[in-house]
PDB file with one MODEL, atoms N, CA, C and O in Angstrom:
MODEL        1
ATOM      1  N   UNK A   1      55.165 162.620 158.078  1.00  0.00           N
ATOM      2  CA  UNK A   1      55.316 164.003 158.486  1.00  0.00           C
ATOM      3  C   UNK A   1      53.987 164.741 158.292  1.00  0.00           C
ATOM      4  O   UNK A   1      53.238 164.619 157.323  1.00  0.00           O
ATOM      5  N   UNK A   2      53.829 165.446 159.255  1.00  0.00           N
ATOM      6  CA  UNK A   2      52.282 166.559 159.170  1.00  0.00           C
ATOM      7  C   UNK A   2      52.459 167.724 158.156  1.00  0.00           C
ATOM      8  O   UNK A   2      53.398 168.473 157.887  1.00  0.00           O
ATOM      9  N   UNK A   3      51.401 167.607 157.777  1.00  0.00           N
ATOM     10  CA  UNK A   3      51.513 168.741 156.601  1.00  0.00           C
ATOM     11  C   UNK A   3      51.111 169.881 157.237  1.00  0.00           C
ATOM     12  O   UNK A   3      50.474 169.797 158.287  1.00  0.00           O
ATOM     13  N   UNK A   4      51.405 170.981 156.731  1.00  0.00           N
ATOM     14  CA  UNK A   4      51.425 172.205 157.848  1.00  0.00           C
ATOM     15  C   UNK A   4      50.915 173.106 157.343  1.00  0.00           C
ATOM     16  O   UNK A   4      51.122 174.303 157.543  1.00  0.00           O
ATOM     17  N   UNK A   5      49.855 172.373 156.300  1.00  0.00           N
ATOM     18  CA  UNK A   5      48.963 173.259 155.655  1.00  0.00           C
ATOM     19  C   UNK A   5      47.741 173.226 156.713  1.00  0.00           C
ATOM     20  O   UNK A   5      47.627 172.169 157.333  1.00  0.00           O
ATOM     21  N   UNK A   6      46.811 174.258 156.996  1.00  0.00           N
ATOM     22  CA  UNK A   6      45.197 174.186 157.642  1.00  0.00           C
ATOM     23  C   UNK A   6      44.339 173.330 156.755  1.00  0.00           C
ATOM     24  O   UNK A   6      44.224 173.051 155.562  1.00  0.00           O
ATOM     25  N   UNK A   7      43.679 172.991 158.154  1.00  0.00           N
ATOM     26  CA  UNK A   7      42.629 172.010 157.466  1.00  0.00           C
ATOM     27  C   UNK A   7      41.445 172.749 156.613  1.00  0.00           C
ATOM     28  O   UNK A   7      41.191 173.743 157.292  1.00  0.00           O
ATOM     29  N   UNK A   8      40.711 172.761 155.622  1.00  0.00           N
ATOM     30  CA  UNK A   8      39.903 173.279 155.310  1.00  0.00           C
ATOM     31  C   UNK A   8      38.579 174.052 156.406  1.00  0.00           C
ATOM     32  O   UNK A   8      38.048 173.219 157.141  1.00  0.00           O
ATOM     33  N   UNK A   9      38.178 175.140 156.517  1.00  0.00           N
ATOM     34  CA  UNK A   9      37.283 175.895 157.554  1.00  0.00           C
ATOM     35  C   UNK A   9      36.574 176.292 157.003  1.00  0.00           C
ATOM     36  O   UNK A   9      37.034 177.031 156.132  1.00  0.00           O
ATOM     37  N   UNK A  10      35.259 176.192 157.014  1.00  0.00           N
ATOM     38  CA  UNK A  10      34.167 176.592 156.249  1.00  0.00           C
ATOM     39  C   UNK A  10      33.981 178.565 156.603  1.00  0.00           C
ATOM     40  O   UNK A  10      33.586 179.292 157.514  1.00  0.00           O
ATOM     41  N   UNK A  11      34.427 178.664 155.532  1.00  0.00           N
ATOM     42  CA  UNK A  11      34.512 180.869 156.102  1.00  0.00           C
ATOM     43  C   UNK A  11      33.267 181.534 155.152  1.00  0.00           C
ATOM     44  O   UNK A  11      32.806 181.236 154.050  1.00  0.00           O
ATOM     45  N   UNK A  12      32.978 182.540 156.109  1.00  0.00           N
ATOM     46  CA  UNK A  12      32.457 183.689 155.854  1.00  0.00           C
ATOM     47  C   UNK A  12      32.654 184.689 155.483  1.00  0.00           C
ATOM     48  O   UNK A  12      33.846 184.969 155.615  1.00  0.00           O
ATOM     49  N   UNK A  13      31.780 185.859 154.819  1.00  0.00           N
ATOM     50  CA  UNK A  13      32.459 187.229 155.009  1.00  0.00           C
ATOM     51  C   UNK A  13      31.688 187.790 155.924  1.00  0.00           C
ATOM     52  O   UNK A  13      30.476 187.624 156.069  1.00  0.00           O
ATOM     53  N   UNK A  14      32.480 188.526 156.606  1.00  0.00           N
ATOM     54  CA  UNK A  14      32.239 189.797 157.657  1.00  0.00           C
ATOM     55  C   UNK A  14      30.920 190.638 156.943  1.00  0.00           C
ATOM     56  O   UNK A  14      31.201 190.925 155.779  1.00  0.00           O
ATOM     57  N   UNK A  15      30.010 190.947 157.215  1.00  0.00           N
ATOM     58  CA  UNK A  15      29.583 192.402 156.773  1.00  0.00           C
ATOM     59  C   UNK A  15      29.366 193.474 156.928  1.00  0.00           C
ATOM     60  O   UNK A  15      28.496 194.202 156.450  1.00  0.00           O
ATOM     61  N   UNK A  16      30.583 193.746 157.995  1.00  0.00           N
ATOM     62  CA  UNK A  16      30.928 195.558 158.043  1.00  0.00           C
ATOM     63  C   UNK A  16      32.212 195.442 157.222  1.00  0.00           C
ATOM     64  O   UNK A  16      32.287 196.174 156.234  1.00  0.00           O
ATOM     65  N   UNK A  17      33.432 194.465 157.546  1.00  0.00           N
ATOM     66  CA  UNK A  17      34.495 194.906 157.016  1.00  0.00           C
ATOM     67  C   UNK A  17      35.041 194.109 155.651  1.00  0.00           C
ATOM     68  O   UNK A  17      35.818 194.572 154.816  1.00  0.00           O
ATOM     69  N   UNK A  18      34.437 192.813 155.650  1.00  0.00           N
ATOM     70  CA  UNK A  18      34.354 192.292 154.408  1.00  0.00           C
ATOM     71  C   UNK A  18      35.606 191.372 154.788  1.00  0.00           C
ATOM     72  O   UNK A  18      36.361 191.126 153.848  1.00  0.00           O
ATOM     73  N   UNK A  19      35.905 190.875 155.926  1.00  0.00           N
ATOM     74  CA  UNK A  19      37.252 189.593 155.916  1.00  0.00           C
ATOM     75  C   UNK A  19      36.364 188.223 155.883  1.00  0.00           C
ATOM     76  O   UNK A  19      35.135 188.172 155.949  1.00  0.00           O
ATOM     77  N   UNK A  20      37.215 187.188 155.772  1.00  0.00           N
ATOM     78  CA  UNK A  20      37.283 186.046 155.672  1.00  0.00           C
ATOM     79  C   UNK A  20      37.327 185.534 157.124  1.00  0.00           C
ATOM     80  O   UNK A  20      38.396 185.293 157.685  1.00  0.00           O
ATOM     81  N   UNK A  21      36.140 185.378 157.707  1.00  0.00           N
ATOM     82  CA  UNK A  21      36.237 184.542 159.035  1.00  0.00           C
ATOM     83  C   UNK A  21      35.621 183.166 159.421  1.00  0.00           C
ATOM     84  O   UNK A  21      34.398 183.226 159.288  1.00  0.00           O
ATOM     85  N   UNK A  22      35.845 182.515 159.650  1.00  0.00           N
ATOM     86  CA  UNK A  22      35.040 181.288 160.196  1.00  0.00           C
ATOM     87  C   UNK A  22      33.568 181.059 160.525  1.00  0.00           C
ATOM     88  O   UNK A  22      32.875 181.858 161.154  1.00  0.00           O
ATOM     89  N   UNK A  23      33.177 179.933 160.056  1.00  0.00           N
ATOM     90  CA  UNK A  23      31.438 180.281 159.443  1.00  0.00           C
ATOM     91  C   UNK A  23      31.086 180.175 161.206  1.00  0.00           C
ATOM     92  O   UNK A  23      30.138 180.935 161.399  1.00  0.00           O
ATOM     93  N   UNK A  24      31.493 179.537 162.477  1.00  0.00           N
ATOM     94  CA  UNK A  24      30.761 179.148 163.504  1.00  0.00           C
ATOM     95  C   UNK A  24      31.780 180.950 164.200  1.00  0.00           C
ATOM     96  O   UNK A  24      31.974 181.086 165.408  1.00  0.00           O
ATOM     97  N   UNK A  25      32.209 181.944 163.268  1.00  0.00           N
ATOM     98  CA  UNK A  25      32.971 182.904 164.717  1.00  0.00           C
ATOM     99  C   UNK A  25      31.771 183.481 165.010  1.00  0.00           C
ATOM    100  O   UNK A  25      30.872 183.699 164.198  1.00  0.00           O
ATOM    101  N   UNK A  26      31.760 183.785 166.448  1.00  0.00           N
ATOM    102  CA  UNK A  26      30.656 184.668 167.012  1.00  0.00           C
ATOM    103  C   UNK A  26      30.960 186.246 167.306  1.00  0.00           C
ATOM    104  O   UNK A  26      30.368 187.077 167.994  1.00  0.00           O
ATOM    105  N   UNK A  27      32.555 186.329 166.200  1.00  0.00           N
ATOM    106  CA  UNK A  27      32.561 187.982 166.349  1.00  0.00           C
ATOM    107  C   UNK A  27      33.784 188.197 165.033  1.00  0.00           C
ATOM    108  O   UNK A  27      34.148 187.143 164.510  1.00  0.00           O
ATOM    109  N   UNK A  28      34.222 189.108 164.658  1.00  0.00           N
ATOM    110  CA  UNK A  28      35.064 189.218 163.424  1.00  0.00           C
ATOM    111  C   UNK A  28      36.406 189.481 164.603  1.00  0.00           C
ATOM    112  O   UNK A  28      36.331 190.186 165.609  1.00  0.00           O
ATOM    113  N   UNK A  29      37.474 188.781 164.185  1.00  0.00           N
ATOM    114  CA  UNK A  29      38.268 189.303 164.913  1.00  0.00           C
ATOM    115  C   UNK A  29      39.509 190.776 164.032  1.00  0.00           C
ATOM    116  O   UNK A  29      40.543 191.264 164.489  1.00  0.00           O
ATOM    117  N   UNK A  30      38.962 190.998 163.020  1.00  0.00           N
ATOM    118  CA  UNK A  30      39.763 192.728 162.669  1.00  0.00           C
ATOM    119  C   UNK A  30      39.001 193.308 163.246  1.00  0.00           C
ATOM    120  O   UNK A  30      39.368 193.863 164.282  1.00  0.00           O
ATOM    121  N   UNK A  31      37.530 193.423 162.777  1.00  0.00           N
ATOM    122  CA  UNK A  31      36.778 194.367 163.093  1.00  0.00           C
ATOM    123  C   UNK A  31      35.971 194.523 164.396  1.00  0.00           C
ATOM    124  O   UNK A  31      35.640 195.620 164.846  1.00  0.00           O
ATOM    125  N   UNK A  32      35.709 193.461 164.908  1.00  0.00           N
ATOM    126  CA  UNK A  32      35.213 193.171 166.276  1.00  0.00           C
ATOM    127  C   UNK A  32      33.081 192.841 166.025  1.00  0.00           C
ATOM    128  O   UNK A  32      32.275 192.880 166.955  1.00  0.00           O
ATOM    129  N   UNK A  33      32.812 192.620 164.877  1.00  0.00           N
ATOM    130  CA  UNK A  33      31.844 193.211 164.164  1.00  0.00           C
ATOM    131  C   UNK A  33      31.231 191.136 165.384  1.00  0.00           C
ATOM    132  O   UNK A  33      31.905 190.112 165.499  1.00  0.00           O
ATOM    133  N   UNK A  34      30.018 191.404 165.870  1.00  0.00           N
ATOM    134  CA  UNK A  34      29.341 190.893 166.610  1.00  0.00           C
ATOM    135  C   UNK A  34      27.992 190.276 165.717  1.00  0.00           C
ATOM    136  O   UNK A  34      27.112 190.968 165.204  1.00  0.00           O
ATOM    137  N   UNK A  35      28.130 188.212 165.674  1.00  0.00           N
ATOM    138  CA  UNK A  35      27.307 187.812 164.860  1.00  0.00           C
ATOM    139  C   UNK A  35      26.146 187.233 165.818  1.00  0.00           C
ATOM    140  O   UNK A  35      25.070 186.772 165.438  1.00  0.00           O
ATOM    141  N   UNK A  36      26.595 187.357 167.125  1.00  0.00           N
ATOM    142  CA  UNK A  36      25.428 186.542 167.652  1.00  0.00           C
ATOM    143  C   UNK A  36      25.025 187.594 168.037  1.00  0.00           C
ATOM    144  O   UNK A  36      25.378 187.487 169.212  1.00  0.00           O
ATOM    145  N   UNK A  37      24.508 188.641 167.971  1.00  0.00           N
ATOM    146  CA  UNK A  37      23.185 189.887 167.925  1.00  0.00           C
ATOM    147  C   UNK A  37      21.800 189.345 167.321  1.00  0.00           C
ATOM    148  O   UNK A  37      21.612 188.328 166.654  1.00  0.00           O
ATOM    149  N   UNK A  38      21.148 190.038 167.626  1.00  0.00           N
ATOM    150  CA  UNK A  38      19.583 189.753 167.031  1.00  0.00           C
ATOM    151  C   UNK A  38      19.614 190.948 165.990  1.00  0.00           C
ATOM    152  O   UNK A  38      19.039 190.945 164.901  1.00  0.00           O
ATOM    153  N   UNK A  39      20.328 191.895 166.476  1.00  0.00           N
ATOM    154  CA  UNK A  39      20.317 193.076 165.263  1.00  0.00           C
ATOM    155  C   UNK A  39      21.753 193.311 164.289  1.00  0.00           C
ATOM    156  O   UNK A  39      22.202 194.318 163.741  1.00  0.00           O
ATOM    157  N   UNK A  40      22.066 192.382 164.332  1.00  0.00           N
ATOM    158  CA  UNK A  40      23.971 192.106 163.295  1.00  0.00           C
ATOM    159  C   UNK A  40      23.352 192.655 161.804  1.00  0.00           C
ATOM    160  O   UNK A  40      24.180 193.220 161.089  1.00  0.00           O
ATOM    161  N   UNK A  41      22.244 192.558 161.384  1.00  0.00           N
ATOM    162  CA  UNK A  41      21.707 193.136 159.643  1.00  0.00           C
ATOM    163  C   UNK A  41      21.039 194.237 159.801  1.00  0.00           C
ATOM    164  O   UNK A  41      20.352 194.542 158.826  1.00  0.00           O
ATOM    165  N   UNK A  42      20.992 195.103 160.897  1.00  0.00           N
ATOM    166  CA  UNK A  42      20.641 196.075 161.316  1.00  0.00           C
ATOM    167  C   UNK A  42      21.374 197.428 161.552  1.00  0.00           C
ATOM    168  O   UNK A  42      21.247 198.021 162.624  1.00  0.00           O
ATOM    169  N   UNK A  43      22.209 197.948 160.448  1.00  0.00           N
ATOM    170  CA  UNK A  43      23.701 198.819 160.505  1.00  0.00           C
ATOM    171  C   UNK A  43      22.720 199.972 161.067  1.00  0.00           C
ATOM    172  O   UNK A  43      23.175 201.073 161.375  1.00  0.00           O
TER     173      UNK A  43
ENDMDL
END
């Protein structure tokens, strides 16, 4: 039987809103906060 736990995902934090997202997301999905920018450390 499959265990129906997630596989381990290497996560991040957001740094506008501070969630737990996936180290490869290319955007936060609460906040919408955009990592593939050239200016994402640039508030």
């Amino acid at each position: 039987m499959a265990s129906a736990e997630k596989p381990n995902l290497a996560l991040k934090e957001c740094h506008i809103c501070g969630s737990e997202i996936e180290e490869k997301a290319d955007y936060c999905p609460e906040c919408g906060a955009d990592f593939t920018s050239d200016f994402k450390y640039n508030y």
